[in-house]
TIMI-2910 file (N, C-alpha, C, CB; in pm, 1 decimal, decimal comma, always signed):
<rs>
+----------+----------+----------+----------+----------+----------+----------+----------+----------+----------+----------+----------+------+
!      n_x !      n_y !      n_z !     ca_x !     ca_y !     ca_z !      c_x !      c_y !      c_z !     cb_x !     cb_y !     cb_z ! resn !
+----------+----------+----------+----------+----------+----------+----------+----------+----------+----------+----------+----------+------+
!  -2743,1 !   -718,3 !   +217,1 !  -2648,7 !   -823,0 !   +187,8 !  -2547,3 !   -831,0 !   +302,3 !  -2578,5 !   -797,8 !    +51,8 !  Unk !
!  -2507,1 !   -984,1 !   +353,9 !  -2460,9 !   -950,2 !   +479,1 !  -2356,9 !  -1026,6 !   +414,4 !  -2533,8 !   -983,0 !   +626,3 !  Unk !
!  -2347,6 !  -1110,9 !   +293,8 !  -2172,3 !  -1169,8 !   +250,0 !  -2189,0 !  -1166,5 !   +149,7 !  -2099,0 !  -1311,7 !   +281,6 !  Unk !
!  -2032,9 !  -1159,2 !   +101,2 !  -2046,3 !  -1107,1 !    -82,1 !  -1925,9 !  -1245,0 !    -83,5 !  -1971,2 !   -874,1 !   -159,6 !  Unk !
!  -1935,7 !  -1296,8 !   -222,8 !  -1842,1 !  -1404,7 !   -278,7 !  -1767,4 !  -1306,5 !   -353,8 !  -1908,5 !  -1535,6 !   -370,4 !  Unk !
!  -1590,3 !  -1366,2 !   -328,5 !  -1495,6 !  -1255,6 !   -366,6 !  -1342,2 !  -1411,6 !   -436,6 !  -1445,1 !  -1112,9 !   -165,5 !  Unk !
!  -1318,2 !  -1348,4 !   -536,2 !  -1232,7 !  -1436,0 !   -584,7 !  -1072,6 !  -1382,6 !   -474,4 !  -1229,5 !  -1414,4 !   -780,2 !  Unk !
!  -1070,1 !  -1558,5 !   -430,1 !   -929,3 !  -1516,0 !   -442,7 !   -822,1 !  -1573,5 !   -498,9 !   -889,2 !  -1499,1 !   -345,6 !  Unk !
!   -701,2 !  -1566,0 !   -472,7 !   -584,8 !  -1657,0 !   -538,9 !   -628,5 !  -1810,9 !   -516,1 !   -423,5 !  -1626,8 !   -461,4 !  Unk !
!   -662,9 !  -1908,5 !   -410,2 !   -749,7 !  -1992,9 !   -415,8 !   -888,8 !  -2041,2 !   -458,0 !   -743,0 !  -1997,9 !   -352,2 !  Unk !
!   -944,4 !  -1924,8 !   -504,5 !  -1066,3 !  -1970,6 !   -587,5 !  -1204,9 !  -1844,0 !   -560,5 !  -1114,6 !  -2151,3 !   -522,5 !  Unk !
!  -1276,5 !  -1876,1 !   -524,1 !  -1394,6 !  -1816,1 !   -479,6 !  -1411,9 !  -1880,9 !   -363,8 !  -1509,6 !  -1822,3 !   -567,6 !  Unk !
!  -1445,9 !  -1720,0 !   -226,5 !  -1430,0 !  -1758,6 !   -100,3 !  -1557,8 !  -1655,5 !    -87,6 !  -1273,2 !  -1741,1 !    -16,4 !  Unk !
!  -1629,3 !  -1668,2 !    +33,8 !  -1743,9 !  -1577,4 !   +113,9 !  -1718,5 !  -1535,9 !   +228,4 !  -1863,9 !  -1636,7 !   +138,5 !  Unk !
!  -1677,6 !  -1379,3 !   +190,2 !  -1661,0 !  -1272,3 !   +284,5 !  -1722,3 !  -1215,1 !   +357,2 !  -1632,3 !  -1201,7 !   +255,0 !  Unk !
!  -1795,9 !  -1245,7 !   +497,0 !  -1893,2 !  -1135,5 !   +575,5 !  -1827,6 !   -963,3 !   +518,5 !  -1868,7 !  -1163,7 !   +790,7 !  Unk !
!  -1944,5 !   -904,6 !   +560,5 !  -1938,4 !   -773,2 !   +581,9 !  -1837,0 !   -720,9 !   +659,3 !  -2042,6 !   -736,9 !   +628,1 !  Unk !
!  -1797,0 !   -755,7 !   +756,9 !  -1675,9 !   -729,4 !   +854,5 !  -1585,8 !   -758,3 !   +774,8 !  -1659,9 !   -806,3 !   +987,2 !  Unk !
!  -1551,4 !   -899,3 !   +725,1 !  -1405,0 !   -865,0 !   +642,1 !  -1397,6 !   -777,5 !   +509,1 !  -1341,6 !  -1002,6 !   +593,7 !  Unk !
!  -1497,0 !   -777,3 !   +463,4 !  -1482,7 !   -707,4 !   +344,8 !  -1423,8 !   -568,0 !   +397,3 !  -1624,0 !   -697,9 !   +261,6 !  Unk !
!  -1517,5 !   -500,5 !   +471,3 !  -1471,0 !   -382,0 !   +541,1 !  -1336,9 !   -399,7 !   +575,0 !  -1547,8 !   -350,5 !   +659,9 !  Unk !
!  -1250,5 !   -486,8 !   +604,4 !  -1100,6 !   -550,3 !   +652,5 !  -1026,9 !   -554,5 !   +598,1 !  -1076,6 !   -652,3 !   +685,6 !  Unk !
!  -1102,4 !   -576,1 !   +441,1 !   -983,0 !   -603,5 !   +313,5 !   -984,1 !   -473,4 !   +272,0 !  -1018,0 !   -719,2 !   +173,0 !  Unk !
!  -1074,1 !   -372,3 !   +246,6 !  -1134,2 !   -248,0 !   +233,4 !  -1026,0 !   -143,8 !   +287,7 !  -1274,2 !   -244,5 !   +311,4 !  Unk !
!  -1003,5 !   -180,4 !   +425,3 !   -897,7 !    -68,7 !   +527,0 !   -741,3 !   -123,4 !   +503,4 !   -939,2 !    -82,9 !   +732,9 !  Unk !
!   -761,3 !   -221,1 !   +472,7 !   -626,9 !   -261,2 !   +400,2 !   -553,3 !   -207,7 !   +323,8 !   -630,9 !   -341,7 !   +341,2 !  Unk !
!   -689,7 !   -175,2 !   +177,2 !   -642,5 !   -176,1 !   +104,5 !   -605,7 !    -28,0 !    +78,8 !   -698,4 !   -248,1 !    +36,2 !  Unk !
!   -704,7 !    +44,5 !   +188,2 !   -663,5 !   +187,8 !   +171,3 !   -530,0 !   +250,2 !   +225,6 !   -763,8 !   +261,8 !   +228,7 !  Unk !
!   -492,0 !   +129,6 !   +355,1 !   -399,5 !   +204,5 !   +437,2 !   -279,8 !   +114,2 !   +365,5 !   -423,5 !   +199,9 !   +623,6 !  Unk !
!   -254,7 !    +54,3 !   +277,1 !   -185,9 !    +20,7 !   +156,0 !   -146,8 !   +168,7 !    +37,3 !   -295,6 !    -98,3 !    +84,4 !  Unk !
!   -255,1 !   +166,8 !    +10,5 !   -238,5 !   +288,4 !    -91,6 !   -196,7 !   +438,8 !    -55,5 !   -366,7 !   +304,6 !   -154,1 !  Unk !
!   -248,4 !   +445,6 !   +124,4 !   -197,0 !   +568,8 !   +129,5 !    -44,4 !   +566,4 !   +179,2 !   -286,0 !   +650,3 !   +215,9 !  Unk !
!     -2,4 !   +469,1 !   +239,5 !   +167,8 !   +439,1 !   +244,2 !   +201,0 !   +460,4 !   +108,6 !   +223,4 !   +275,2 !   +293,4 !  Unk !
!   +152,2 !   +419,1 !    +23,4 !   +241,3 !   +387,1 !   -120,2 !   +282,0 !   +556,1 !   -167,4 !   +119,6 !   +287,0 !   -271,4 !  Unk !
!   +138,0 !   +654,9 !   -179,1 !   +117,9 !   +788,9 !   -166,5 !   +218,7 !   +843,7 !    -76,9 !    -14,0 !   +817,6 !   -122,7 !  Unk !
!   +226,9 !   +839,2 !    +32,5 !   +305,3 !   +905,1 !   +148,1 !   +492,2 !   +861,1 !    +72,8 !   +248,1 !   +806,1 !   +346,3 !  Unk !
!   +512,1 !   +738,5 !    +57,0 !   +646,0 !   +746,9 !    +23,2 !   +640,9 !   +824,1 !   -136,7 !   +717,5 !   +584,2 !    +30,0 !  Unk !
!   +546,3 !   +814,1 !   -218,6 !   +596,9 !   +871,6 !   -329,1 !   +579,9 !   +967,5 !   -311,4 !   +567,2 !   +846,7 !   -435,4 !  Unk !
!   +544,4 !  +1106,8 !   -195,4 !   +568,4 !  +1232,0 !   -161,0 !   +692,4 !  +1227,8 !   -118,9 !   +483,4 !  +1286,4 !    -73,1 !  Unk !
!   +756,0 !  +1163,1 !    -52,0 !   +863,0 !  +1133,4 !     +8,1 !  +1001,5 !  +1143,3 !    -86,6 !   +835,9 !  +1003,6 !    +63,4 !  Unk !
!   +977,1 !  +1075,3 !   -145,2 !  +1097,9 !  +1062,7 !   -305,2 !  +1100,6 !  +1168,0 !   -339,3 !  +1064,4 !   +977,1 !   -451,9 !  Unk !
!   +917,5 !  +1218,1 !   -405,0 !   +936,1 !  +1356,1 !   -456,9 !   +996,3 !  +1439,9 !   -408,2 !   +849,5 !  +1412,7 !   -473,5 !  Unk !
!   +985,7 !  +1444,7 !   -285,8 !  +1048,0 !  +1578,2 !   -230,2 !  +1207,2 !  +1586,9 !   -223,1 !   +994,7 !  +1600,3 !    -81,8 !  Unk !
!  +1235,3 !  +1435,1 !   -177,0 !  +1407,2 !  +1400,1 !   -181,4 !  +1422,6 !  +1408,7 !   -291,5 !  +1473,8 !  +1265,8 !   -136,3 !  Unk !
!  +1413,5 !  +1410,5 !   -402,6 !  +1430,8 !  +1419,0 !   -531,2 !  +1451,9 !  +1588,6 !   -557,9 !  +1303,4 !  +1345,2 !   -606,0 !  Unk !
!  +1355,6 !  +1641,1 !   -504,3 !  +1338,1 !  +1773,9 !   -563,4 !  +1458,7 !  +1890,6 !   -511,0 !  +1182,1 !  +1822,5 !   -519,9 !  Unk !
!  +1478,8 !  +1841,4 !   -404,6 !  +1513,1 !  +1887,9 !   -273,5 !  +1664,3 !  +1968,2 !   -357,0 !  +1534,9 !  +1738,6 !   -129,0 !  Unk !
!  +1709,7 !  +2109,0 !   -296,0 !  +1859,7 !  +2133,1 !   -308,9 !  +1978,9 !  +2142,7 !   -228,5 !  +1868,5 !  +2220,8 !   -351,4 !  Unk !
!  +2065,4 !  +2035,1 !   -207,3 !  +2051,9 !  +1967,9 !   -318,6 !  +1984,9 !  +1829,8 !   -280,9 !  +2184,8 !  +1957,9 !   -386,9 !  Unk !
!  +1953,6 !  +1728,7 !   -366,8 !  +1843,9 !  +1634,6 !   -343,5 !  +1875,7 !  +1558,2 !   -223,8 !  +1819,6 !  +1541,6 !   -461,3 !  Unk !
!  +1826,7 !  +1477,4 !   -184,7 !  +1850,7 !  +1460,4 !    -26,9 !  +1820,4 !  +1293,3 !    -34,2 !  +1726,4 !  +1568,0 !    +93,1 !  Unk !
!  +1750,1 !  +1244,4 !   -201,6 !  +1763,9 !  +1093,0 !   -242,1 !  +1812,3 !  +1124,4 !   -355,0 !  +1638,6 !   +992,4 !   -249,3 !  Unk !
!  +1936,4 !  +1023,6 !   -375,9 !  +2036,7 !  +1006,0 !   -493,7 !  +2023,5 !   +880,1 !   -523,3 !  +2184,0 !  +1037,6 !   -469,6 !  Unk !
!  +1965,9 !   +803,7 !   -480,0 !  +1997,0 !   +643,3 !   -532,5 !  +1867,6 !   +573,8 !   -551,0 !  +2088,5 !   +546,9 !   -418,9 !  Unk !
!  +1850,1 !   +475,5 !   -624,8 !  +1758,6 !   +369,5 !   -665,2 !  +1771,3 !   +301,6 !   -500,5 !  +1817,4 !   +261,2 !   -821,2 !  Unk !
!  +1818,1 !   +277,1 !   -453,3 !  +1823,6 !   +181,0 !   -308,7 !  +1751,3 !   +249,6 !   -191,9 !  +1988,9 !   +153,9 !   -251,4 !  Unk !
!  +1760,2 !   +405,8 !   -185,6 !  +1704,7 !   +472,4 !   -119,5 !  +1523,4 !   +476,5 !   -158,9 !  +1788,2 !   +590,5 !   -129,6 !  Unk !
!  +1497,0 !   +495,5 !   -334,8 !  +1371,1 !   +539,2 !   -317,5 !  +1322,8 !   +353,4 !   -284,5 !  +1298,5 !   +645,1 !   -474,1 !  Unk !
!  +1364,5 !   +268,9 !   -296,9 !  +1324,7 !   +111,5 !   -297,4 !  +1315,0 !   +103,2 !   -114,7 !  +1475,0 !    -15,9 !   -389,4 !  Unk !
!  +1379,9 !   +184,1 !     -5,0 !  +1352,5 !   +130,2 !    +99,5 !  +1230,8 !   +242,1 !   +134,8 !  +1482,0 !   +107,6 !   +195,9 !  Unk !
!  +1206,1 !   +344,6 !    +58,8 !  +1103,5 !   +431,8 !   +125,7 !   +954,6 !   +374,0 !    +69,2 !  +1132,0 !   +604,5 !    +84,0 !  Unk !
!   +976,3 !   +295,0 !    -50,0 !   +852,7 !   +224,3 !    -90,7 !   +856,3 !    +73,1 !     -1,5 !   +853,1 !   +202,5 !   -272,4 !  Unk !
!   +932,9 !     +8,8 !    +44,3 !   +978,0 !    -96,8 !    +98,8 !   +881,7 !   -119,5 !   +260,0 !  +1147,7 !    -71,6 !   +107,7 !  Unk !
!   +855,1 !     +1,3 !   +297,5 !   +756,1 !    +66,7 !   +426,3 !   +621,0 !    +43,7 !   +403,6 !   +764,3 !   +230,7 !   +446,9 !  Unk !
!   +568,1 !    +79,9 !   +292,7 !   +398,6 !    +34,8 !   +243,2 !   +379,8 !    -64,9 !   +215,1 !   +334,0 !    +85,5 !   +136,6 !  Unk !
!   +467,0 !   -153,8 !   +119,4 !   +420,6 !   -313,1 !   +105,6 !   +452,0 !   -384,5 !   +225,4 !   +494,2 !   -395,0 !    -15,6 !  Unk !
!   +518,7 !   -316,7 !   +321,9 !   +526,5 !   -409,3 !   +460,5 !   +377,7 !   -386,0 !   +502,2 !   +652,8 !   -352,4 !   +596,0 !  Unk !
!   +335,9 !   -270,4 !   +492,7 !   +189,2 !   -333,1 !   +541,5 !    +80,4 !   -384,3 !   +519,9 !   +142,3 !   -291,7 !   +576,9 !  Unk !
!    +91,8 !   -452,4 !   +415,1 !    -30,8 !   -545,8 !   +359,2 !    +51,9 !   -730,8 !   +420,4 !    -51,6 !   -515,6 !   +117,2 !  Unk !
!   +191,4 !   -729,8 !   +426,8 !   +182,3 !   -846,2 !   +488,5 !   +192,9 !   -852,0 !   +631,5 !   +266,4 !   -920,7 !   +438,7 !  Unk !
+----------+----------+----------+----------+----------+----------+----------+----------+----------+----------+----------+----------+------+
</rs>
């Protein structure tokens, strides 16, 4: 199979193999930012004494991973 039909917010579109693989690395190097800051919190969180105190702080360390999907 060299294109797969993939819904998107516009409808149903046909993805070669290359993009799929595209949306694929996306979506991983999405998820592992998201992972990496929520180690991040955890640890500022855990930390003595904690080293993140605020809702504004853990919002800009997650604020880093959704920058990279756009």
């Amino acid at each position: 199979m060299t294109v797969i039909r993939f819904k998107a917010t516009s409808g149903f579109v046909v993805l070669s193999l290359h993009q799929v693989k595209a949306v694929g690395s996306a979506l991983f190097a999405h998820t592992q930012a998201c992972f990496d800051a929520e180690d991040r919190a955890d640890a500022g969180l855990a930390a003595k004494p904690p080293t993140v105190t605020t809702t504004d702080q853990v919002e800009a360390m997650f604020a880093v991973g959704r920058g990279r999907l756009r």
